[in-house]
C-alpha positions as CSV (number, residue, x, y, z in Angstrom):
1,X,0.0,0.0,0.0
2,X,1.6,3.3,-1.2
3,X,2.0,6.7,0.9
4,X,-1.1,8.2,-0.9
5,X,-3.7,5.5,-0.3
6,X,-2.4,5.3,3.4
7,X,-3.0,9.4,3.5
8,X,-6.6,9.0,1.5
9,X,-7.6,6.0,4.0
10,X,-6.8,8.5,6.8
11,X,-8.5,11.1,6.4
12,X,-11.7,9.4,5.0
13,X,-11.4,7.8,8.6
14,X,-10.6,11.3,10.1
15,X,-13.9,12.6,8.3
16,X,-16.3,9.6,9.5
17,X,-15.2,10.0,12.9
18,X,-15.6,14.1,12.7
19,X,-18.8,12.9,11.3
20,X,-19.8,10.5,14.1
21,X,-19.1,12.9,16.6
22,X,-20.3,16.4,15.5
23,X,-23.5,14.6,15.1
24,X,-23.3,13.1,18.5
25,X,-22.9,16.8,19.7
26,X,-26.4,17.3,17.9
27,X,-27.7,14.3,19.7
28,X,-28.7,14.4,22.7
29,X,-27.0,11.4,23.4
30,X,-25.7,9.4,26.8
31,X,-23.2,11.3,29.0
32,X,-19.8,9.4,29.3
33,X,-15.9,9.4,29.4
34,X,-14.6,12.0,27.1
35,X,-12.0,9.5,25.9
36,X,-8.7,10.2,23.3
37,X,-9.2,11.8,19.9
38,X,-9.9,9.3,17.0
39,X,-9.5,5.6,19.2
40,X,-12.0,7.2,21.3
41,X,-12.2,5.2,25.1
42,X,-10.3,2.1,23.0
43,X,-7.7,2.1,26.2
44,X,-10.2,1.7,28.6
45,X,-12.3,-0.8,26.8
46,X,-9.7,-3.9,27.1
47,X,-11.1,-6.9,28.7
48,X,-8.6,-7.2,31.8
49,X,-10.3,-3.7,32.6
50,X,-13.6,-3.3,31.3
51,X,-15.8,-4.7,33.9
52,X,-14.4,-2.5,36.2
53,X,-13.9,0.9,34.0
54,X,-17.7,0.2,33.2
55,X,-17.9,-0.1,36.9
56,X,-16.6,3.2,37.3
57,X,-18.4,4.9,34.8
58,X,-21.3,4.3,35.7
59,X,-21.1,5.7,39.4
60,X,-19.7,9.4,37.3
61,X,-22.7,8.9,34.7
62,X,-25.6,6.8,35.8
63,X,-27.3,3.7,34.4
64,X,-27.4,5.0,30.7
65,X,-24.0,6.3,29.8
66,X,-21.9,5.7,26.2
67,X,-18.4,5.2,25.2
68,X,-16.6,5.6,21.9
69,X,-14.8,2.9,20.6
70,X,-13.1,4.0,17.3
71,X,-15.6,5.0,15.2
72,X,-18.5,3.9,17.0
73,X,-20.9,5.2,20.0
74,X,-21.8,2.4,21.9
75,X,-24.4,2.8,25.0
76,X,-24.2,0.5,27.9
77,X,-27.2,0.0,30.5
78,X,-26.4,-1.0,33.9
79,X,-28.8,-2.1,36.6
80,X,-31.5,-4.0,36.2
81,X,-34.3,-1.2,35.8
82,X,-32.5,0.0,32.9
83,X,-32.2,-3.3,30.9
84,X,-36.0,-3.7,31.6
85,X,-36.8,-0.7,30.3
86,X,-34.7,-0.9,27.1
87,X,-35.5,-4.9,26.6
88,X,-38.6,-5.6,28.2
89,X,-40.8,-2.1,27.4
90,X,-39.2,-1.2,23.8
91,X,-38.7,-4.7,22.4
92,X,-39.2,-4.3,18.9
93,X,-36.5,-1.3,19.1
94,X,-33.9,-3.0,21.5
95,X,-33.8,-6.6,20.2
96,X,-32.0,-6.3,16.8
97,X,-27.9,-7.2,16.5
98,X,-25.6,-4.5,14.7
99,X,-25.0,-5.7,11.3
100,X,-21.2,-6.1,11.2
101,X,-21.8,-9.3,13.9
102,X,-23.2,-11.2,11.3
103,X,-20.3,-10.6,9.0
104,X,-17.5,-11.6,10.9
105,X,-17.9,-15.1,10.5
106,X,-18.9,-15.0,6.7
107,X,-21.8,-17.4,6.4
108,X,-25.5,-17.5,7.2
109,X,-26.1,-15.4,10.6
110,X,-28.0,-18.5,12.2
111,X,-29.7,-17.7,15.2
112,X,-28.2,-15.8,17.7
113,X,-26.4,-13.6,15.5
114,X,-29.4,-13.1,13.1
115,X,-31.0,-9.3,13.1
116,X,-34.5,-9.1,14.6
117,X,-37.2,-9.7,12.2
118,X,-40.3,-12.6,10.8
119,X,-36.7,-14.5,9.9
120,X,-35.2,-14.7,13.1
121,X,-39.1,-15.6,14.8
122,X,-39.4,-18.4,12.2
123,X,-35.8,-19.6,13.1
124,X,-36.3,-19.4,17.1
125,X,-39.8,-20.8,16.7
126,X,-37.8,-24.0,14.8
127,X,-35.3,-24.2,17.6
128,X,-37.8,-23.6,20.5
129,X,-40.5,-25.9,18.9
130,X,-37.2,-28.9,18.2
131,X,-35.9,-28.4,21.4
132,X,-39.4,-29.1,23.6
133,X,-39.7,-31.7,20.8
134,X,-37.1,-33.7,22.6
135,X,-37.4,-33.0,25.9
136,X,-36.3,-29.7,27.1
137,X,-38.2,-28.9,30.5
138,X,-39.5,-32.5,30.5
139,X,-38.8,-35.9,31.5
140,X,-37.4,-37.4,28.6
141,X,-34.7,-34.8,28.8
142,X,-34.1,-35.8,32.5
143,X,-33.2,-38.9,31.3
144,X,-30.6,-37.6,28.7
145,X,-28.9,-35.6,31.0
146,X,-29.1,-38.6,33.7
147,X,-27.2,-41.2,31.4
148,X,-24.7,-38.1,31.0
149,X,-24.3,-37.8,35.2
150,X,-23.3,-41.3,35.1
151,X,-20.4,-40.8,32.4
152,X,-19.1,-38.0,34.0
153,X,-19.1,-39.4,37.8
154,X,-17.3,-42.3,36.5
155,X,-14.5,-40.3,34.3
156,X,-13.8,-37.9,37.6
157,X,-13.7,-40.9,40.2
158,X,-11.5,-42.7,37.8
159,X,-8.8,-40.0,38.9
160,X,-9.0,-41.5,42.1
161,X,-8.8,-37.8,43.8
162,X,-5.6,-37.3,42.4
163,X,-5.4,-33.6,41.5
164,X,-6.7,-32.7,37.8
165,X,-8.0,-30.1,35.4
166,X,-11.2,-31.9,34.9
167,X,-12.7,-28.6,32.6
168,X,-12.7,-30.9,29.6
169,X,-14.7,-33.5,31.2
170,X,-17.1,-31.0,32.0
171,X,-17.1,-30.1,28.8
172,X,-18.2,-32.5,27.5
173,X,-20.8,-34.0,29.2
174,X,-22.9,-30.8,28.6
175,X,-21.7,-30.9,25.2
176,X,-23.1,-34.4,24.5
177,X,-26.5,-33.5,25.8
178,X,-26.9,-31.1,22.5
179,X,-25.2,-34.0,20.4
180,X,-28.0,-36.3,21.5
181,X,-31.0,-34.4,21.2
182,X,-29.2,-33.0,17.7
183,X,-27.8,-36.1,16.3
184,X,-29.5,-39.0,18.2
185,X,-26.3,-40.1,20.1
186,X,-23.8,-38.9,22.5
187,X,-20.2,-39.7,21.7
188,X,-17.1,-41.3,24.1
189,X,-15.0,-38.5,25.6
190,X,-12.1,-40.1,24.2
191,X,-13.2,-39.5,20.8
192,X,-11.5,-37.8,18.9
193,X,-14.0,-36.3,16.3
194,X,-15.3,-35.4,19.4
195,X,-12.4,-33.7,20.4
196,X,-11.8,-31.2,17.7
197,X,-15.3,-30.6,17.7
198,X,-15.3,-29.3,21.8
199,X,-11.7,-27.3,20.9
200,X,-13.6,-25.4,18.3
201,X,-16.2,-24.3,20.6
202,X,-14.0,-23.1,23.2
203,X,-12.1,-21.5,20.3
204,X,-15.3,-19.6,19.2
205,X,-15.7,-18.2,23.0
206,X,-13.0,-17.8,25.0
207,X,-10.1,-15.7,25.1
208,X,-9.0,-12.0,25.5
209,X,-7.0,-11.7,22.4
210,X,-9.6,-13.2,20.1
211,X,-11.8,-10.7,21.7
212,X,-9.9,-7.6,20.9
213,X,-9.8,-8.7,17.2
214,X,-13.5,-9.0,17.4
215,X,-14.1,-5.9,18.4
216,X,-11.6,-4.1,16.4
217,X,-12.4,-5.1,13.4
218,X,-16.0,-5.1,13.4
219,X,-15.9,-1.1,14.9
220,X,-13.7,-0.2,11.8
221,X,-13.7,-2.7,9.0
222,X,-10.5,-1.5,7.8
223,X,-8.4,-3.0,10.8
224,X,-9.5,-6.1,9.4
225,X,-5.8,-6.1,7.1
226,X,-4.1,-6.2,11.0
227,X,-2.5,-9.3,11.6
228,X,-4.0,-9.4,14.9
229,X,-7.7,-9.0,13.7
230,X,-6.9,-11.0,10.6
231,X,-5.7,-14.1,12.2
232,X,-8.5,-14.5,14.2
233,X,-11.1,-14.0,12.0
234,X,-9.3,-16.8,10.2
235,X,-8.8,-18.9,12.3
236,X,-12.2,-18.0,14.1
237,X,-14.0,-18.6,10.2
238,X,-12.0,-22.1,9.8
239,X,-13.6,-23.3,13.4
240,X,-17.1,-22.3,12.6
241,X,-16.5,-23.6,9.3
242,X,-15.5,-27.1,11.0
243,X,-18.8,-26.7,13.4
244,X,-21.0,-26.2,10.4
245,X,-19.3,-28.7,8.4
246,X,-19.9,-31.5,11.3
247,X,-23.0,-30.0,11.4
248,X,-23.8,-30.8,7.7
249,X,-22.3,-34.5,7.2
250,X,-24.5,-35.8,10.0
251,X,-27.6,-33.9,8.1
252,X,-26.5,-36.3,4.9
253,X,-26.4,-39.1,7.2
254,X,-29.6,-38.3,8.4
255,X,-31.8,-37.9,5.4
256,X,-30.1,-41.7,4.0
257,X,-31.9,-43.2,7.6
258,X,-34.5,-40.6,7.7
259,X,-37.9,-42.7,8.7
260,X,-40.9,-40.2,9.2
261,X,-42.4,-42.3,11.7
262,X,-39.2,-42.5,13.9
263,X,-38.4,-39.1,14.9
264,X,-35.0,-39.3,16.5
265,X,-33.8,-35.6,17.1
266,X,-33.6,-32.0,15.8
267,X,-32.3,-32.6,12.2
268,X,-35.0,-35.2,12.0
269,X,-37.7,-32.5,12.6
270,X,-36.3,-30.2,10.2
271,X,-36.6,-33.0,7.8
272,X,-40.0,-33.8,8.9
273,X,-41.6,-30.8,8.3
274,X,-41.5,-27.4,6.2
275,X,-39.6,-25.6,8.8
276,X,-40.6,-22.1,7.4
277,X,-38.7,-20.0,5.3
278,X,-36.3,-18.7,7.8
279,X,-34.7,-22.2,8.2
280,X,-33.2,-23.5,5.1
281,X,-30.7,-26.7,5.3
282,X,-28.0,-23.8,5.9
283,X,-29.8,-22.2,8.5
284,X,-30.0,-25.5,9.9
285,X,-26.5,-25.7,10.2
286,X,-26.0,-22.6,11.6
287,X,-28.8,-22.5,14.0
288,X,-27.3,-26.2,15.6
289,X,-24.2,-24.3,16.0
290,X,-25.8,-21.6,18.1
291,X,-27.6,-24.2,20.1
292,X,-24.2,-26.4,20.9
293,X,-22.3,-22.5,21.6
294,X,-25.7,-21.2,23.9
295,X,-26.4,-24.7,25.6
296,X,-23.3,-26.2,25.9
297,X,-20.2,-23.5,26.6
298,X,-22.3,-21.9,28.9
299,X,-23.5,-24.2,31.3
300,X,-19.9,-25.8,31.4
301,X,-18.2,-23.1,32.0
302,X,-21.1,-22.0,35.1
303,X,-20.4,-25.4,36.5
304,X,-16.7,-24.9,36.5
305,X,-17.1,-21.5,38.2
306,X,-19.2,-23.4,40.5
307,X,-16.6,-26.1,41.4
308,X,-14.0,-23.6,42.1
309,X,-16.3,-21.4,44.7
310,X,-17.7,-24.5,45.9
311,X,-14.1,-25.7,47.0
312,X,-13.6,-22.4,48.2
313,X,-16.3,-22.5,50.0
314,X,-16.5,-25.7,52.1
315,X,-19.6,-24.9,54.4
316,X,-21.3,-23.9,51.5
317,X,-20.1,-27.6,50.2
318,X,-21.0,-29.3,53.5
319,X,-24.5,-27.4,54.0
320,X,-25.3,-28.5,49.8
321,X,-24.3,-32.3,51.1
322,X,-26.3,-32.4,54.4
323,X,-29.2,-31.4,52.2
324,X,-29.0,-33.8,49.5
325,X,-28.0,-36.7,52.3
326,X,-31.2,-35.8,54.7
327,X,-34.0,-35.4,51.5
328,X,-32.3,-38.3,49.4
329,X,-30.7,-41.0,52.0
330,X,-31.0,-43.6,49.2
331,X,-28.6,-42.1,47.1
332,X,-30.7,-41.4,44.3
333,X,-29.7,-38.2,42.1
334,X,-32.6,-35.9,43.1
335,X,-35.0,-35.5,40.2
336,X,-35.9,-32.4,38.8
337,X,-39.2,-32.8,39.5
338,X,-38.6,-32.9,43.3
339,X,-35.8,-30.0,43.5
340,X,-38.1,-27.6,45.7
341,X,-36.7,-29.8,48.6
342,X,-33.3,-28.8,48.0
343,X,-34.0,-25.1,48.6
344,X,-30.3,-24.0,49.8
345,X,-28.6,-26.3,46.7
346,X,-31.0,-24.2,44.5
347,X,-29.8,-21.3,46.2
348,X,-25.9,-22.0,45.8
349,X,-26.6,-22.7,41.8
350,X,-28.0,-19.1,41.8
351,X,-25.3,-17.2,43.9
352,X,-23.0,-19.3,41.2
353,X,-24.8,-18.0,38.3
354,X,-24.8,-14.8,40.1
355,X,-21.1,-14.0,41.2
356,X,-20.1,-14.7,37.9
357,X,-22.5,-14.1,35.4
358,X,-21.4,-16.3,32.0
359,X,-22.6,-13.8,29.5
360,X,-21.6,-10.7,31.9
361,X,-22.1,-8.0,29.3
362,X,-24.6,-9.8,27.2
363,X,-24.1,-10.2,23.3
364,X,-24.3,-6.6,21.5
365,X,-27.8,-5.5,21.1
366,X,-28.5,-3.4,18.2
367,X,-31.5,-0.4,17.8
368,X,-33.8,-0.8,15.1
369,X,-35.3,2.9,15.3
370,X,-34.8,6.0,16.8
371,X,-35.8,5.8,20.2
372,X,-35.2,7.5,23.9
373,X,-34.3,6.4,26.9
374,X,-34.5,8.4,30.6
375,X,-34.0,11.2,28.6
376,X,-31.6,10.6,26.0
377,X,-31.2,9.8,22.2
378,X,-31.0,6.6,21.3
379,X,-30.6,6.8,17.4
380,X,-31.4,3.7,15.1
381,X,-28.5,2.0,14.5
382,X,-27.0,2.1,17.6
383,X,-24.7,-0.5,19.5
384,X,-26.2,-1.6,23.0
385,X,-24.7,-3.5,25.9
386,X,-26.9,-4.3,28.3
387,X,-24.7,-4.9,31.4
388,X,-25.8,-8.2,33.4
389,X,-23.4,-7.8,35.7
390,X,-23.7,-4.9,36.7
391,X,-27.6,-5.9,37.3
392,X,-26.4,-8.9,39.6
393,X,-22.7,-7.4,40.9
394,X,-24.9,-4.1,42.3
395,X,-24.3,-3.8,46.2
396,X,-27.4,-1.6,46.0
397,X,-29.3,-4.7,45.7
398,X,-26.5,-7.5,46.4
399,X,-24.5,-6.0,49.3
400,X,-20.7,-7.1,49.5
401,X,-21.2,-8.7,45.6
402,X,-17.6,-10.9,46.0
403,X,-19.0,-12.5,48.5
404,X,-20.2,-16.0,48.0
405,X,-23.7,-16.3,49.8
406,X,-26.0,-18.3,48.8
407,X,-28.4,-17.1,51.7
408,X,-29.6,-14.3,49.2
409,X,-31.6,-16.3,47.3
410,X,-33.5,-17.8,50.6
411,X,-36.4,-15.7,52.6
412,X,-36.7,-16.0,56.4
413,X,-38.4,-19.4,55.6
414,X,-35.8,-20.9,53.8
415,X,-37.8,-21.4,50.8
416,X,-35.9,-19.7,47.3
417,X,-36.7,-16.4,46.1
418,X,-36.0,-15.2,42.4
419,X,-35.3,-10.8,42.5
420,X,-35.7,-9.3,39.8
421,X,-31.9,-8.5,39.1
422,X,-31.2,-11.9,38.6
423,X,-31.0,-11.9,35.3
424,X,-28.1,-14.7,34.2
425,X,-30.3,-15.8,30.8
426,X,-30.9,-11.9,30.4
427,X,-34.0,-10.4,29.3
428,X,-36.3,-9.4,26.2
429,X,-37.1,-11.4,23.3
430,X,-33.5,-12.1,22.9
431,X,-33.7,-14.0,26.0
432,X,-31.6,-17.2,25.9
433,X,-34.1,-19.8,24.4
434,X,-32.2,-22.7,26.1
435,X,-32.9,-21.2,29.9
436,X,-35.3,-24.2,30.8
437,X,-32.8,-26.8,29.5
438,X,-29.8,-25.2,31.1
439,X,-31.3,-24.9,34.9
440,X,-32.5,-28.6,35.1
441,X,-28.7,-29.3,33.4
442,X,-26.9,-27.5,36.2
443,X,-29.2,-28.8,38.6
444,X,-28.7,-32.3,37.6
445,X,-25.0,-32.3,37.5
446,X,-24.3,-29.8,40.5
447,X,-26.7,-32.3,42.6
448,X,-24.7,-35.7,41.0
449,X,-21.2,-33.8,41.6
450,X,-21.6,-32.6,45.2
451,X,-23.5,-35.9,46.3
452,X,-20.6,-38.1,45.2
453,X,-17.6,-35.8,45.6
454,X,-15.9,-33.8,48.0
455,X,-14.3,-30.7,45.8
456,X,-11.0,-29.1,47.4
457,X,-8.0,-27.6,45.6
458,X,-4.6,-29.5,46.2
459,X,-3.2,-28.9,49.5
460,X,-0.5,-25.8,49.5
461,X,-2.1,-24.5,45.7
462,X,-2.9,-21.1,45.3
463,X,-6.3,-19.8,45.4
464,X,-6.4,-18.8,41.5
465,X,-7.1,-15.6,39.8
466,X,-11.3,-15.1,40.7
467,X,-11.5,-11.9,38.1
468,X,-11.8,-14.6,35.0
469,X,-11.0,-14.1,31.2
470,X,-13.3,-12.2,29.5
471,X,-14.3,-13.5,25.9
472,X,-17.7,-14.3,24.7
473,X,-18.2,-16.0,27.9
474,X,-16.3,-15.1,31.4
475,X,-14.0,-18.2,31.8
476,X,-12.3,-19.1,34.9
477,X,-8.2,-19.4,34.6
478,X,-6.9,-23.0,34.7
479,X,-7.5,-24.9,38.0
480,X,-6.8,-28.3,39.1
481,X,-9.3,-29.8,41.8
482,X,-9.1,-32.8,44.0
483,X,-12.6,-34.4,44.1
484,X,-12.8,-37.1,47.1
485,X,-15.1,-40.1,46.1
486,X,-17.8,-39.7,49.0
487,X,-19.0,-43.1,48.7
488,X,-16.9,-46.0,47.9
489,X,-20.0,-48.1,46.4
């Protein structure tokens, strides 16, 4: 690239941003930190400080404030008032995704990444209607998730106590509930299709750098020729690719066995019926993907948060055991159907979800229209974050936030209570679709784990960093855990 294009390419940047902000002058638009010229608060927005910049900002500005990142104005709502008043009372304004999510991984947008609109209802309507289909909130799911316990219980005794990073095990046992209500079948830890397929999940996810390229380039398209953004969305293109691609051969495999009176999972409903418009056999693809990222990455990665507090916590441990000993003496893993007599286990999965909310800044919403908010602009177009943890991390509501208590979520009865700024599946019509499969998951393996284990870190290890990684999800650093077989049956 010669000197001239470099000097034409700057100041066509210097003009949008002049642009961007002289009409944000006009605007009556969020108060919030003034920031540098041209990268805007791109300093402050890293994700080793964001959650506590935004923190900080939004004791000096309120619940609505914006920043600037590069080119853009992005407004963040904080609290749980303000989210419900952005997602819950202006839906059809507050529920679309900014345009340049769907691009950065090339193909159809699928689901979760799909703007608001009849195509995104058909394709959630599909994914809801598949995912009752086989079980989710129900019985037959119980049992999925059941046969799963038993897999996992076995791989983590099998260590004999012995310290281990037992994150992939985890893994995939939640992972192998989607493959099963997807694909008909759950597959052996060990294998290695398998494997690759878990590595490109945590791939899409996880991890500060991969982040930052995200971000960058989807703010300003032109940082895009960076090697930094440029190898990840590579890299981040090839491991969707591989999902979809997965995705896709066991779709062929499907329609060779398809037998329409033998409905075995989602890609046999899809076959099974006109699945509307919105879902064609690449939507399909894409909208499995979402389900394995939403249902599977998220609930693994709560349950290792809530293996590390739980061995940080070992009344909290001991009070969840008495429980489950005194209600179910027989041994039995504790149906769903019967969890209201585990009221204070219910209670710890909560302060879990709570202390360390997966999704803590939600997924970019996007404004469809010109709206306001307390006051302010909002203009069509604009980038939105609602803030979940600063909804659940508010001492306002949740005094001394770090601490691990699950007493919150008890009344003076004992019996559990649900505020309304617990919002870990967030809120709106871009509310995660998989909430009812997720809660009896974590339920059913928390209950299995804690009833057959004891969880402790090694003796003399460090207590590790508690502040997380900050990717798509919130990930806890690398731990290894000792869990002491309870029984010996």
């Amino acid at each position: 690239m010669d000197l001239q294009t470099v000097l034409v390419l700057v100041l066509l940047f210097l003009a949008v941003f002049l642009l961007v902000y002289r009409r944000g002058r006009r605007l009556n638009l969020p108060p919030g930190p003034r920031g540098l010229p041209v990268v805007g608060n791109l300093l402050s927005l890293l994700p080793s400080k964001l959650l506590s910049n935004m923190a900080a900002w939004r004791q000096q500005y309120g619940d609505v404030y914006s920043v600037r990142f590069m080119n853009r104005v992005i407004v963040v709502l904080c609290g749980h008032k303000a989210i419900h008043d952005a997602l819950v009372k202006q839906p059809e304004i507050f529920s679309d995704r900014p345009s340049m999510l769907s691009r950065t991984l090339r193909r159809d947008p699928g689901l979760v990444m799909a703007p608001y609109g009849e195509r995104w209802a058909e394709r959630r309507r599909f994914a809801l209607s598949a995912l009752r289909q086989f079980g989710m909130g129900r019985r037959s799911a119980e049992g999925r998730i059941l046969e799963e316990t038993t897999a996992l219980c076995a791989a983590i005794r099998s260590l004999d106590g012995a310290p281990a990073d037992i994150s992939h095990f985890l893994g995939n046992a939640v992972s192998n509930i989607i493959c099963s209500m997807s694909f008909g079948n759950r597959f052996q830890y060990d294998d290695e299709e398998f494997k690759r397929l878990s590595h490109a999940f945590s791939y899409l996810v996880g991890g500060r750098n991969r982040i930052v390229g995200m971000l960058l380039q989807f703010v300003l398209p032109l940082l895009r020729k960076l090697p930094m953004t440029s190898n990840w969305r590579s890299h981040g293109i090839q491991m969707s690719d591989y999902i979809i691609e997965f995705i896709m051969k066991r779709v062929e495999e499907h329609k060779a066995s398809f037998d329409r009176s033998d409905i075995r999972d989602i890609i046999d409903v899809y076959l099974s019926e006109d699945a509307g418009s919105g879902v064609n056999e690449e939507a399909l693809g894409t909208v499995i993907r979402d389900l394995f990222i939403a249902g599977s990455e998220t609930t693994a990665t709560t349950l290792k948060w809530g293996l590390l507090y739980t061995s940080l916590n070992p009344d909290v441990q001991t009070k969840v055991q008495e429980e489950i000993d005194r209600e179910f003496p027989s041994g039995e893993v504790p149906p769903w159907s019967e969890r209201g007599r585990l009221p204070y286990t219910e209670a710890t999965i909560m302060e879990i979800q709570r202390i360390r909310a997966i999704v803590p800044l939600n997924l970019f919403h996007g404004t469809s229209a010109d709206t306001t908010l307390y006051g302010y602009d909002i203009p069509a177009g604009s980038y939105i974050i609602p803030s979940l943890w600063s909804a659940m991390m508010d001492p306002e509501v949740t005094p001394e936030p770090e601490k691990f208590r699950p007493e919150r979520f008890l009344d003076e009865e004992g019996k559990v209570v649900k505020p309304e700024w617990f919002l870990p599946f967030s809120a709106g019509r871009r509310r995660c679709l998989g909430e009812q499969l997720a809660k009896m998951e974590l339920f059913l393996f928390y209950t299995s784990l804690l009833q057959q284990f004891t969880f402790k870190l090694p003796d003399g290890a460090p207590t590790p960093p508690m502040d997380g990684a900050l990717g798509t999800v919130l990930s806890p650093a690398q731990y290894d855990i000792c869990a002491i077989p309870r029984h010996t049956s």
